[in-house]
Kinemage of the C-alpha trace (Angstrom):
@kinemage 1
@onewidth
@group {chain A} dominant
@subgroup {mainchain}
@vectorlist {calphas} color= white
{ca unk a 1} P 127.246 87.570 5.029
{ca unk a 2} L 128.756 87.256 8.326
{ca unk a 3} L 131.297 88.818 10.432
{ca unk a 4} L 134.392 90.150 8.244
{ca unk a 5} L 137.618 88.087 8.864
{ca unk a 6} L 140.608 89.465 10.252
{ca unk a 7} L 142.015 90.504 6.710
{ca unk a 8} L 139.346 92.212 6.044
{ca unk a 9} L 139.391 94.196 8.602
{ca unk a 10} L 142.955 94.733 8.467
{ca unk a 11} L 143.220 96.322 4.913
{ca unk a 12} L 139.796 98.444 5.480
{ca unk a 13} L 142.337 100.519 7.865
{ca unk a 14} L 145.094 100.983 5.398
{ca unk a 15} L 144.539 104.444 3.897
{ca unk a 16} L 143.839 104.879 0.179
{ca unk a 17} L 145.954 107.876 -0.446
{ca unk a 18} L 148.570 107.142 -2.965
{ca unk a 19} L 148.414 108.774 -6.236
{ca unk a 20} L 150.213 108.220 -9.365
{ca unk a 21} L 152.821 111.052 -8.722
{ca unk a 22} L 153.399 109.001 -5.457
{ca unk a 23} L 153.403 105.508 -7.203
{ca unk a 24} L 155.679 106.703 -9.260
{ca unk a 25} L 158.233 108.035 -6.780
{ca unk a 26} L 158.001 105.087 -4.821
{ca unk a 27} L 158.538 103.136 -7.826
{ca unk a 28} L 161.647 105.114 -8.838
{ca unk a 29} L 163.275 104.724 -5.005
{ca unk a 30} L 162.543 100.867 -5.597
{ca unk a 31} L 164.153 100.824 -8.758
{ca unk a 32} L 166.989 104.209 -8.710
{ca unk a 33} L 168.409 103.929 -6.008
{ca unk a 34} L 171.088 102.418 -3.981
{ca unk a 35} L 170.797 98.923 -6.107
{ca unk a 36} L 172.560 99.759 -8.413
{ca unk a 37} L 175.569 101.339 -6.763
{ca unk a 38} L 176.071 98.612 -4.782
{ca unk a 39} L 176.674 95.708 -7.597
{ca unk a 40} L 177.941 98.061 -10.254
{ca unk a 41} L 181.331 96.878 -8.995
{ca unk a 42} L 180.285 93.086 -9.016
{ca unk a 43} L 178.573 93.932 -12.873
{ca unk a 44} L 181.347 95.224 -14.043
{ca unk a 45} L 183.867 92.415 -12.507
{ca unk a 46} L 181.528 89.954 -14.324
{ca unk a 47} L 181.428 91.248 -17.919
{ca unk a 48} L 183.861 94.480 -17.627
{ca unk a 49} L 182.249 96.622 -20.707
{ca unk a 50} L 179.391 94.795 -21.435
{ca unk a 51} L 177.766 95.879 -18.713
{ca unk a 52} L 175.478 99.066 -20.179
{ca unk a 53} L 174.828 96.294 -23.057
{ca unk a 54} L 173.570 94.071 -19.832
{ca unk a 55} L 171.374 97.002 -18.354
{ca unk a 56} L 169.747 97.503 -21.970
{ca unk a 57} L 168.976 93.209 -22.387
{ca unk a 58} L 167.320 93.243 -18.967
{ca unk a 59} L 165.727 96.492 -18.914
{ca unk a 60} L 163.649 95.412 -22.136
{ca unk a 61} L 163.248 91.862 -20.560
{ca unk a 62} L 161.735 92.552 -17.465
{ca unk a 63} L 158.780 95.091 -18.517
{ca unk a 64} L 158.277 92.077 -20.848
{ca unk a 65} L 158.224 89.787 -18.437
{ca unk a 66} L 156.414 91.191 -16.144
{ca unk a 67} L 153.316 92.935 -18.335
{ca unk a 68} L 150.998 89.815 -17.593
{ca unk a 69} L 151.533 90.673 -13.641
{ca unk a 70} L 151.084 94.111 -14.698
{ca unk a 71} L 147.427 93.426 -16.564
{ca unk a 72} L 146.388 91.208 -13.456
{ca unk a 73} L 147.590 93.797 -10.640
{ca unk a 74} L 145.228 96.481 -13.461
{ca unk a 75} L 142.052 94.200 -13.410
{ca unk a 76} L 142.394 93.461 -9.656
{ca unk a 77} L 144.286 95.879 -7.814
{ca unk a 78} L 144.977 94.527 -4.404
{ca unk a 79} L 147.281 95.305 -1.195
{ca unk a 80} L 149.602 92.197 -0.957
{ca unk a 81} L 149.862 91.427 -4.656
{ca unk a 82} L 152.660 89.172 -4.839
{ca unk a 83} L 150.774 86.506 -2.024
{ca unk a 84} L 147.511 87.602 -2.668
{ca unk a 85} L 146.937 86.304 -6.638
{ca unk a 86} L 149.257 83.329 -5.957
{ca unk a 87} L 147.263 82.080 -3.171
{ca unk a 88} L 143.454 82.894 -4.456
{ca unk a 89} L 144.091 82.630 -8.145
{ca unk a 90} L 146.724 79.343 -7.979
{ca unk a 91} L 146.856 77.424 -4.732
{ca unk a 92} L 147.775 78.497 -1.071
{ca unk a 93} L 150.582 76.393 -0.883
{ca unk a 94} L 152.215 78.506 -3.781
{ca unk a 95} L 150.604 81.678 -1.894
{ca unk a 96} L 152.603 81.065 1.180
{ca unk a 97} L 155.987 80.472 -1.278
{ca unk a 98} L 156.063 84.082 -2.585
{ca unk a 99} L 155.175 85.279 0.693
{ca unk a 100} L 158.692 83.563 1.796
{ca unk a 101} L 160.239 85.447 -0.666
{ca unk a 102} L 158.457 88.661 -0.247
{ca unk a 103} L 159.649 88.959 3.278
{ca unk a 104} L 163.103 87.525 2.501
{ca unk a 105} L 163.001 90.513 -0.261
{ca unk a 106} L 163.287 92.984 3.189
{ca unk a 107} L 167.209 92.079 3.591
{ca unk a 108} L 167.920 94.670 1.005
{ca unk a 109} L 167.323 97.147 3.584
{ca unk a 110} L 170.138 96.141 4.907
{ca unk a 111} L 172.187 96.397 1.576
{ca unk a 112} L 170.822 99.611 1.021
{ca unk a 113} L 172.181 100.818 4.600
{ca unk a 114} L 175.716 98.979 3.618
{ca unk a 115} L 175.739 100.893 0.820
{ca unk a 116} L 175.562 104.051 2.457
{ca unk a 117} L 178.062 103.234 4.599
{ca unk a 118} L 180.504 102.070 2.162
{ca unk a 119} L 180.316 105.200 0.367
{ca unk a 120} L 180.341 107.694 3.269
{ca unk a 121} L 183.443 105.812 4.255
{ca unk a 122} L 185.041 107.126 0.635
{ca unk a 123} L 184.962 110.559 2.674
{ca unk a 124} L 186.316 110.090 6.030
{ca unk a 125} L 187.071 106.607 7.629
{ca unk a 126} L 185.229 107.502 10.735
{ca unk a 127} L 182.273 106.699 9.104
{ca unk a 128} L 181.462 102.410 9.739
{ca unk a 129} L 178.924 100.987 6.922
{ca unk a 130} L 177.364 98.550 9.401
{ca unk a 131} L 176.606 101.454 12.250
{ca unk a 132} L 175.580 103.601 9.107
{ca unk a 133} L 173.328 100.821 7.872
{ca unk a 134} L 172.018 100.400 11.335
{ca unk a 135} L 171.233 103.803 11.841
{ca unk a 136} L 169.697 104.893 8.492
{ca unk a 137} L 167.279 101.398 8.908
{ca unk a 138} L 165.978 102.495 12.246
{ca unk a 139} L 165.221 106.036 11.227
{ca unk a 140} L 162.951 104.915 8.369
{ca unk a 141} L 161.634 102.303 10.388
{ca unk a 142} L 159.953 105.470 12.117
{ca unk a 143} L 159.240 107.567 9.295
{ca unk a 144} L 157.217 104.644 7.747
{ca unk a 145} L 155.526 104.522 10.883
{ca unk a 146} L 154.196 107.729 9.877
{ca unk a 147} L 151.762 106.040 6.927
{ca unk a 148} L 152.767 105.045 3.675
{ca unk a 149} L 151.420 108.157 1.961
{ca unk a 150} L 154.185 110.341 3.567
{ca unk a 151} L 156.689 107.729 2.843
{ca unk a 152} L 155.821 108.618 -0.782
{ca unk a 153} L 156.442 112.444 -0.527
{ca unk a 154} L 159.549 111.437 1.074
{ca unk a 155} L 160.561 109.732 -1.875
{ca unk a 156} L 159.562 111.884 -4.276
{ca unk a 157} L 161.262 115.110 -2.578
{ca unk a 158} L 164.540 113.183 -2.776
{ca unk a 159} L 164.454 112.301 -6.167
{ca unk a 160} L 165.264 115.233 -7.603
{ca unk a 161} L 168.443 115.451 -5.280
{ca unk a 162} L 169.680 112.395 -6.230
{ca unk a 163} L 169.062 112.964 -10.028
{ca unk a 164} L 171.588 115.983 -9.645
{ca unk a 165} L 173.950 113.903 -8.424
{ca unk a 166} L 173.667 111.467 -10.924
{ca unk a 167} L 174.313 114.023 -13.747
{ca unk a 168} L 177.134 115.714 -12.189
{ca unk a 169} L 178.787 112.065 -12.021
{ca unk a 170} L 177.586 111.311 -15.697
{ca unk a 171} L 178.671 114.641 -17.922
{ca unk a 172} L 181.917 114.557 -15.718
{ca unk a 173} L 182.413 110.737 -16.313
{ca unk a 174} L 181.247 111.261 -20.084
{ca unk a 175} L 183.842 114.047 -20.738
{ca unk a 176} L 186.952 112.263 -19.351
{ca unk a 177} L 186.399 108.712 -21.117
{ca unk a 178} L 188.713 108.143 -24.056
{ca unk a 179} L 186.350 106.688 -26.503
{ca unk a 180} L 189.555 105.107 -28.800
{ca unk a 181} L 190.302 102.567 -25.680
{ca unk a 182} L 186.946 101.772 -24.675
{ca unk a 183} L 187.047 98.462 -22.761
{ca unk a 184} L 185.355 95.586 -25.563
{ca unk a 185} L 182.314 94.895 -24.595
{ca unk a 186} L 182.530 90.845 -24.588
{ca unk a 187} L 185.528 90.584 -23.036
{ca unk a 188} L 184.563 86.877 -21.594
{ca unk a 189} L 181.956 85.663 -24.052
{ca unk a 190} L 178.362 85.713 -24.011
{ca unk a 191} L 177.948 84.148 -20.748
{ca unk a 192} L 179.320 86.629 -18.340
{ca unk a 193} L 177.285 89.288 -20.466
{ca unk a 194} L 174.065 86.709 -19.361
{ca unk a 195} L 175.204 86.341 -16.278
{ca unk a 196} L 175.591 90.274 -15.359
{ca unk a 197} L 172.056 90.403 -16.596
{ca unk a 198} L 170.468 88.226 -14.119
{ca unk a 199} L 172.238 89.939 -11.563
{ca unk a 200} L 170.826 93.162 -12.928
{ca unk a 201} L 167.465 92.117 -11.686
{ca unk a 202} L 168.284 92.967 -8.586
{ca unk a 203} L 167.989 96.728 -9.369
{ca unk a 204} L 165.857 96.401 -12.209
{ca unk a 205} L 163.305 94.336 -11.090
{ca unk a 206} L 162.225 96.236 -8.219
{ca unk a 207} L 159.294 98.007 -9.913
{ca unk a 208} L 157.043 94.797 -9.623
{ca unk a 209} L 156.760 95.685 -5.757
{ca unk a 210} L 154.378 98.685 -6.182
{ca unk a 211} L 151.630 96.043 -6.919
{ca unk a 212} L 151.852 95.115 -3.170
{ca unk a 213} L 150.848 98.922 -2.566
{ca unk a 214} L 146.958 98.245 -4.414
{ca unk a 215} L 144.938 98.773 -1.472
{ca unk a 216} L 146.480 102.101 -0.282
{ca unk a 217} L 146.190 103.406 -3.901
{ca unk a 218} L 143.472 105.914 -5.071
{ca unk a 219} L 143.666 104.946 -8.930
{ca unk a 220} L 145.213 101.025 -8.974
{ca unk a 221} L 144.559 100.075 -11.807
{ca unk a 222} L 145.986 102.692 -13.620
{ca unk a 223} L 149.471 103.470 -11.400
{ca unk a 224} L 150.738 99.741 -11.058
{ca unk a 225} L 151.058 99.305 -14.517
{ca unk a 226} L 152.254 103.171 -15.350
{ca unk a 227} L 154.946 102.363 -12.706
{ca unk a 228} L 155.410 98.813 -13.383
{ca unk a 229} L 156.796 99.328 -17.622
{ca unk a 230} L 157.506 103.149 -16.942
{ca unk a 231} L 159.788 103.145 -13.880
{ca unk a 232} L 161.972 100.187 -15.099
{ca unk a 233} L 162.465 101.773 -18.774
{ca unk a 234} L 163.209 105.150 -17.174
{ca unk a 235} L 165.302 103.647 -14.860
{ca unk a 236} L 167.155 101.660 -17.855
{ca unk a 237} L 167.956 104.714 -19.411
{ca unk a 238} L 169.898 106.303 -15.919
{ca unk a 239} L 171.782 103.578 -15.474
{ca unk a 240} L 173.022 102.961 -19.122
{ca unk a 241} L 174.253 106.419 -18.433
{ca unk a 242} L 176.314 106.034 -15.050
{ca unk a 243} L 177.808 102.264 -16.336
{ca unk a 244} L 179.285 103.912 -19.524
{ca unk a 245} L 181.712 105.752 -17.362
{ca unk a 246} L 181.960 103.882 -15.129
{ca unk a 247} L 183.684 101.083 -17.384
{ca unk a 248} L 184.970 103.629 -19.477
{ca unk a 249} L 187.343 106.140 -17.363
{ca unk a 250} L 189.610 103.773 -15.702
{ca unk a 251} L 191.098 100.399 -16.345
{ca unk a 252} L 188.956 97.554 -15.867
{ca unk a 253} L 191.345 95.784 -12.955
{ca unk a 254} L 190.206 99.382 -10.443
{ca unk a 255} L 187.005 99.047 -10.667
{ca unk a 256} L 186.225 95.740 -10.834
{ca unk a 257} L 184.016 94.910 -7.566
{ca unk a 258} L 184.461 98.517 -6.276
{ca unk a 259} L 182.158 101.109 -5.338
{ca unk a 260} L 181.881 104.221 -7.772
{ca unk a 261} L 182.778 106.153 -5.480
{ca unk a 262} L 186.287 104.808 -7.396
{ca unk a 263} L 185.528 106.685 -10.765
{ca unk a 264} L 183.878 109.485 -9.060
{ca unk a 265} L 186.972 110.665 -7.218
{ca unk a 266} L 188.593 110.493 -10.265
{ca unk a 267} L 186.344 112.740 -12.263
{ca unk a 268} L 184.899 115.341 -10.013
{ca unk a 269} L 186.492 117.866 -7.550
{ca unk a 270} L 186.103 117.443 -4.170
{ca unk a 271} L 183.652 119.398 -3.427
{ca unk a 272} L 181.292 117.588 -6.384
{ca unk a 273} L 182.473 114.218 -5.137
{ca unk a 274} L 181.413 115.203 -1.966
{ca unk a 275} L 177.856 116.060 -3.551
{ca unk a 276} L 177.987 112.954 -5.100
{ca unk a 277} L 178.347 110.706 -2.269
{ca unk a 278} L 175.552 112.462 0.435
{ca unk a 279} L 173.208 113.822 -2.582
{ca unk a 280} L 173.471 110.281 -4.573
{ca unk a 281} L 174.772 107.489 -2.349
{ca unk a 282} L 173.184 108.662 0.754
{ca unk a 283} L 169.828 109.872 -0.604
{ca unk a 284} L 169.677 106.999 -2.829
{ca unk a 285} L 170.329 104.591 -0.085
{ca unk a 286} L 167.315 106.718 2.318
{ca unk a 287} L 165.275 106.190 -0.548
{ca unk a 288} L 165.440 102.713 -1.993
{ca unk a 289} L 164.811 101.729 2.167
{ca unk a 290} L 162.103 104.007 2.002
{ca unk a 291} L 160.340 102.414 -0.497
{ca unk a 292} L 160.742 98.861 0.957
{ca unk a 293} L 159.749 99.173 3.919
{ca unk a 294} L 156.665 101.306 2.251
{ca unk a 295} L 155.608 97.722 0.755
{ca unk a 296} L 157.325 95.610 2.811
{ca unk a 297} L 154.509 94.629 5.185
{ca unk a 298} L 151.564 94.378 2.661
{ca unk a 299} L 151.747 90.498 1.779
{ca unk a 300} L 152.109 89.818 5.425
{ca unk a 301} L 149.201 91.685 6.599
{ca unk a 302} L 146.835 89.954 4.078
{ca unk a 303} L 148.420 86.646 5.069
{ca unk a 304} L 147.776 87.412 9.227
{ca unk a 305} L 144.043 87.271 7.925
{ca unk a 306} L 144.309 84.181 5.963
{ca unk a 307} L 145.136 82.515 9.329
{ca unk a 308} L 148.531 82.147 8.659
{ca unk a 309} L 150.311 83.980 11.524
{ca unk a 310} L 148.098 85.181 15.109
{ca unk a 311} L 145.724 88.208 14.341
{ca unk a 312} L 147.088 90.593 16.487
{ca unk a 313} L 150.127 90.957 14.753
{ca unk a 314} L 148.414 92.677 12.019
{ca unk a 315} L 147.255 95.318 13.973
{ca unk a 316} L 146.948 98.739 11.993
{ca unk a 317} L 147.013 101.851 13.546
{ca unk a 318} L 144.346 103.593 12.934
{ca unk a 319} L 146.046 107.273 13.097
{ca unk a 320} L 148.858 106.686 10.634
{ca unk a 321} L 147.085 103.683 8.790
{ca unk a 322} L 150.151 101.646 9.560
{ca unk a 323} L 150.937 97.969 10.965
{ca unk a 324} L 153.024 99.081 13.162
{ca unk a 325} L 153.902 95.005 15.079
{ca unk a 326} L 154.748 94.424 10.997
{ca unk a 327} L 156.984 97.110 10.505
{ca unk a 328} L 159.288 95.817 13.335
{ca unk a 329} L 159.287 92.310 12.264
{ca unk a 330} L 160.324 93.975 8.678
{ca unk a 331} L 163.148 95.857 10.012
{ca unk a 332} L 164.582 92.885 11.937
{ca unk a 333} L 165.042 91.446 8.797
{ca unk a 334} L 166.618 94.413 7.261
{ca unk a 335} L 168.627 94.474 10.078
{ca unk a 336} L 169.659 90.490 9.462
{ca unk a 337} L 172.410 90.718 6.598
{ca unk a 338} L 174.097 93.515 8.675
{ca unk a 339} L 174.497 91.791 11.647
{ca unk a 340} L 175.590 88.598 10.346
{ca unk a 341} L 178.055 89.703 7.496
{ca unk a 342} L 176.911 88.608 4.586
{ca unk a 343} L 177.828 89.818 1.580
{ca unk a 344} L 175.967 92.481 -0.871
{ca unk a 345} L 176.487 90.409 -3.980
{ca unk a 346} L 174.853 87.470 -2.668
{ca unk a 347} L 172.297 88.875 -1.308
{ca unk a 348} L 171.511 90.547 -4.213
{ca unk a 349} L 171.696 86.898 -6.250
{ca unk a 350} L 169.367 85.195 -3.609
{ca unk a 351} L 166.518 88.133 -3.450
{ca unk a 352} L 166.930 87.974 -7.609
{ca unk a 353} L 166.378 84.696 -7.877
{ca unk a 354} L 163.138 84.524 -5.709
{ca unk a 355} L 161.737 87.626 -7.605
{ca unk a 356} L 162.206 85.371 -11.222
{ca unk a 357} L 160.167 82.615 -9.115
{ca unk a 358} L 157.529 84.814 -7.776
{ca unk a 359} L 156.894 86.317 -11.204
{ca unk a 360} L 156.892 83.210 -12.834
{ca unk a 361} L 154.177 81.753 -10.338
{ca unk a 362} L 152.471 85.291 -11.363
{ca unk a 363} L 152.561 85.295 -14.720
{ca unk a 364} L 150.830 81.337 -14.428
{ca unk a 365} L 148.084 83.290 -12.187
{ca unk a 366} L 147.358 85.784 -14.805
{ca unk a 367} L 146.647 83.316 -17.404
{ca unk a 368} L 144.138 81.617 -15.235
{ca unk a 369} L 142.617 84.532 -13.518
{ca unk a 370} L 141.931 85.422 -17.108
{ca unk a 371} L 140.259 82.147 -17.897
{ca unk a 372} L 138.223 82.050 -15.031
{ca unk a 373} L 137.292 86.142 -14.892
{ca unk a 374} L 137.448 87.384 -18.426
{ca unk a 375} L 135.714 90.280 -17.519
{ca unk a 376} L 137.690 91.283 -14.923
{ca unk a 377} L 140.364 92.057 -17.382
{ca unk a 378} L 137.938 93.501 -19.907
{ca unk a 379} L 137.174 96.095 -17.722
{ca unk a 380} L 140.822 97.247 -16.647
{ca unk a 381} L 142.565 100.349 -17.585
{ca unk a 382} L 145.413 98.789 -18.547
{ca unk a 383} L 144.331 95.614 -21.468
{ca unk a 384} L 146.435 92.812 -23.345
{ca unk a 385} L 144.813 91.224 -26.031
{ca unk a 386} L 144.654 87.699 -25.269
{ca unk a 387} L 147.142 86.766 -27.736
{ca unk a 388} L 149.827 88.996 -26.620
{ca unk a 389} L 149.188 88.231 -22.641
{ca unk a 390} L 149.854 84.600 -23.823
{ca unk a 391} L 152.361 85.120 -26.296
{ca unk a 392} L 153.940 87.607 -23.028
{ca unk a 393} L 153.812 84.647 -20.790
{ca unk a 394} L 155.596 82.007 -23.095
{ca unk a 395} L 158.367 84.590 -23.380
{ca unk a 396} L 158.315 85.317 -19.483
{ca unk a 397} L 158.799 81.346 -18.116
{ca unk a 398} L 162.307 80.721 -19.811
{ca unk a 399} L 163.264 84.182 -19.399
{ca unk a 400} L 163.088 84.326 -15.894
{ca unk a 401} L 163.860 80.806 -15.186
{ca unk a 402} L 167.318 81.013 -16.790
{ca unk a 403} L 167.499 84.167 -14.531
{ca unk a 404} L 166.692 82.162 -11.686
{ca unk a 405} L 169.167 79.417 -12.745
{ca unk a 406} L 172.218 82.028 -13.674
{ca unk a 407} L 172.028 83.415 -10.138
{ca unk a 408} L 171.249 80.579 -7.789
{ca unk a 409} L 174.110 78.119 -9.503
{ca unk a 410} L 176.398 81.286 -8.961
{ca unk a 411} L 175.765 81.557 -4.691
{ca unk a 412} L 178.750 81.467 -1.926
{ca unk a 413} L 178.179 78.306 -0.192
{ca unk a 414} L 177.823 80.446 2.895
{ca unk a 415} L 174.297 82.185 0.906
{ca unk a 416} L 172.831 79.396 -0.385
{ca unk a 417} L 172.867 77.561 2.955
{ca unk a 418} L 171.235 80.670 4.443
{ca unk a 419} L 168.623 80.787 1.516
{ca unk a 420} L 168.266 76.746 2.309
{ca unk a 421} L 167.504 77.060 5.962
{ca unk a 422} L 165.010 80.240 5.450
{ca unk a 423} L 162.845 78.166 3.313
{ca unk a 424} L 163.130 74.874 5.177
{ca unk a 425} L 161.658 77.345 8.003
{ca unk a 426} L 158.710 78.313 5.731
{ca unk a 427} L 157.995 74.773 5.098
{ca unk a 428} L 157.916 73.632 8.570
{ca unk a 429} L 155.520 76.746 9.185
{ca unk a 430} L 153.372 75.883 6.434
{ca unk a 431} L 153.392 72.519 7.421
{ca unk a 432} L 152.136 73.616 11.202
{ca unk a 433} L 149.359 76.023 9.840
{ca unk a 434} L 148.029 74.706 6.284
{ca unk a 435} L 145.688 71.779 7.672
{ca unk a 436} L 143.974 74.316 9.970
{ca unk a 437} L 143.010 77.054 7.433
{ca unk a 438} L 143.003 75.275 3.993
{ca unk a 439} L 138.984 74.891 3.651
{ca unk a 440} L 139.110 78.746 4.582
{ca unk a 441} L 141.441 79.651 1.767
{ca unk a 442} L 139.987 77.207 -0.523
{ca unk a 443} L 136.713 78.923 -0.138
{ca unk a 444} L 138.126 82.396 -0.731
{ca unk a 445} L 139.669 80.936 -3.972
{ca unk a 446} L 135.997 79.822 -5.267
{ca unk a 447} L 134.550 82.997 -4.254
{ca unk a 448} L 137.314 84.778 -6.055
{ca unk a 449} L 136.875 82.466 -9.276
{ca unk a 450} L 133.326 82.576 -9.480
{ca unk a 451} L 131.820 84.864 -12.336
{ca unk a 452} L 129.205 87.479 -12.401
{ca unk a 453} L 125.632 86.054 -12.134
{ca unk a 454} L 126.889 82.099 -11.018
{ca unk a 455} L 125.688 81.939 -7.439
{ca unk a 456} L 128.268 81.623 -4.706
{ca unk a 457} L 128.617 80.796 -1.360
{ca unk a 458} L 130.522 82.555 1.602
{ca unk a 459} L 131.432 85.847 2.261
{ca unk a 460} L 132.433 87.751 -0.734
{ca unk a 461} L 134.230 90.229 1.600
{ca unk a 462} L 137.011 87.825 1.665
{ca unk a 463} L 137.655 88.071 -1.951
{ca unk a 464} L 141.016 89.794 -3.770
{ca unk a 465} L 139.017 93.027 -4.463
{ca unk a 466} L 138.042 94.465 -1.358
């Protein structure tokens, strides 16, 4: 069949060591973590108590929305998920689009860091969120070079810390509220309550990442979708439970677009708050960077051996199982929003947006992969009935393109010209590279679409399942 091609080679390297306990921590660290206390403020500023009514619409919406991704990523379990089934399943050209956004999706790290920093700050003022951000990136920049499966235990280990933290926060919050002058829920109509939501997929849509983690899994097709519809419902239900105090204890006007770090001193003694901050802030920050840069570089390393970037930049390690040249060009782009100042809400907006348009583009590839390879899906642990994966899909496009519109019509100026020239650098890229390697890709496509028993040619090594 001939000499394997550079992806091949590439992902044969990445370890398979991942199990559902780890899937599932990574998952949570994705989803629970720092997200969520860094636009809390911004949620609340938007739709003041309406926002644990938000967290509930989009919590339901999303696992929704994304259970056709979740049935594909079960029938064909893959490293690089989110590039991968665009590119073989739909066309290259859409490929190459998520993988713009996949990569863009790394600036969070940076918001994580920021986050850190911001609430570190709440205890002594030596502490500066950019140097914090800065330093927190770089050590898990070397801790992932360590392999993804320690990454996981990582993740999981700190998840129970950051839990107690939570619940401190949440009985103390819970018992000081005064329930008779609860803030009203629709204090600005129905479309700041819509508008909070869309901005709630930055923190609730993470758990559609831990596809890109396929090829390092031991049981695939089971843990994407476990973590996928399980990690976004679970985290639903923790963050329902911080937002109600945190709209709930103090007026509206103080902590509106401010950290809770706000309510928390106002509730807990010192030394809790000071729990709080390192045990939830801190270890929530470690972790949701954690978990990013654990998936960060999976898309790109399948796309090095489509052709689309040199070879050698997808060099793995084959000690750790890590691509190490990856993992830098990740951080940098962690490191990006820190150095040049933008702002967490926007960034948050931007990477939200692109998620809506990746999934949509992944839902599309679902209902054709299943067209094409019906047995594929047969054969997966985790099965739609036809009907519902289509009736799923019709209820994912207008979903997540409202999303999409809510938060891109919503951008700074500033954000949206950043978001402008990033993809305007894609296209030029794609422009440079596409003619070269298109009857390559093409060809992996037909291999990929091809059924049992209809003869093929080409090297079947290439296809989505190796």
């Amino acid at each position: 069949m001939g000499a394997p091609s550079a992806a091949t080679t590439a992902e044969s390297n990445l370890k398979r060591s991942i199990t559902l306990p780890q899937a599932l921590g990574i998952t949570f660290h994705q989803i629970v973590g720092a997200g969520i206390l860094a636009i809390l403020g911004s949620a609340i500023s938007l739709t003041g108590g309406g926002v644990p009514l938000a967290i509930v619409i989009t919590a339901v919406a999303l696992p929704l929305a994304s259970m056709p991704y979740a049935a594909m990523a079960s029938a064909l379990p893959t490293a690089g998920g989110m590039y991968r089934y665009a590119a073989r399943v739909v066309h290259p050209a859409l490929g190459f689009l998520n993988l713009s956004f996949v990569v863009l999706g790394q600036i969070t790290v940076g918001v994580f860091g920021l986050t850190a920093g911001i609430y570190l700050e709440s205890l002594n003022s030596w502490f500066n969120p950019r140097w914090v951000a800065v330093t927190l990136i770089l050590v898990f920049f070397v801790v992932n070079l360590l392999g993804a499966s320690f990454s996981a235990r990582v993740g999981i280990a700190l998840a129970g810390v950051m839990l107690a933290a939570y619940a401190v926060f949440v009985v103390a919050g819970f018992l000081d509220i005064d329930w008779a002058d609860y803030p009203a829920v629709l204090p600005d109509g129905i479309g700041g309550l819509l508008q909070t939501s869309a901005l709630l997929t930055f923190v609730l849509g993470g758990g559609t990442f831990i596809a890109e983690l396929g090829g390092e899994m031991k049981n695939p097709g089971r843990a994407i979708p476990i973590s996928i519809v399980g990690g976004t419902l679970f985290a639903g239900v923790i963050y329902i439970l911080l937002a109600i105090p945190a709209v709930g204890v103090l007026p509206i006007p103080e902590v509106a677009g401010k950290p809770l770090s706000v309510v928390a001193s106002e509730v807990l003694p010192h030394p809790m708050f000071v729990f709080f901050v390192i045990g939830g802030s801190l270890v929530a920050a470690v972790g949701s960077m954690n978990a990013s840069m654990t998936w960060g570089t999976k898309g790109l390393l399948i796309a090095i051996g489509d052709g689309w970037f040199p070879a050698g930049f997808g060099a793995v390690n084959k000690r750790f199982g890590t691509p190490h040249y990856l993992l830098v060009a990740v951080t940098l782009v962690g490191l990006a929003p820190v150095v040049l100042g933008y702002g967490i809400e926007d960034i948050a907006k931007g990477v939200s947006a692109f998620l809506a348009l990746a999934i949509i583009i992944l839902v599309g590839a679902s209902l054709r992969l299943r067209r094409r390879r019906p047995d594929l899906f047969e054969a997966a642990p985790f099965r739609l009935p036809w009907a519902v994966h289509v009736g799923l899909s019709i209820f994912s496009v207008p979903v997540l393109g409202i999303t999409t519109y809510l938060l891109l019509t919503h951008l700074s100026p500033v954000a949206a010209i950043g978001l402008l020239v990033w993809l305007a650098a894609c296209g030029i890229w794609f422009c440079v590279r596409y003619p070269r390697i298109r009857p390559m890709l093409m060809e992996r496509s037909r291999v990929l679409l091809t059924p049992p028993g209809v003869p093929a040619i080409g090297d079947v090594a290439v296809a989505v399942a190796n």
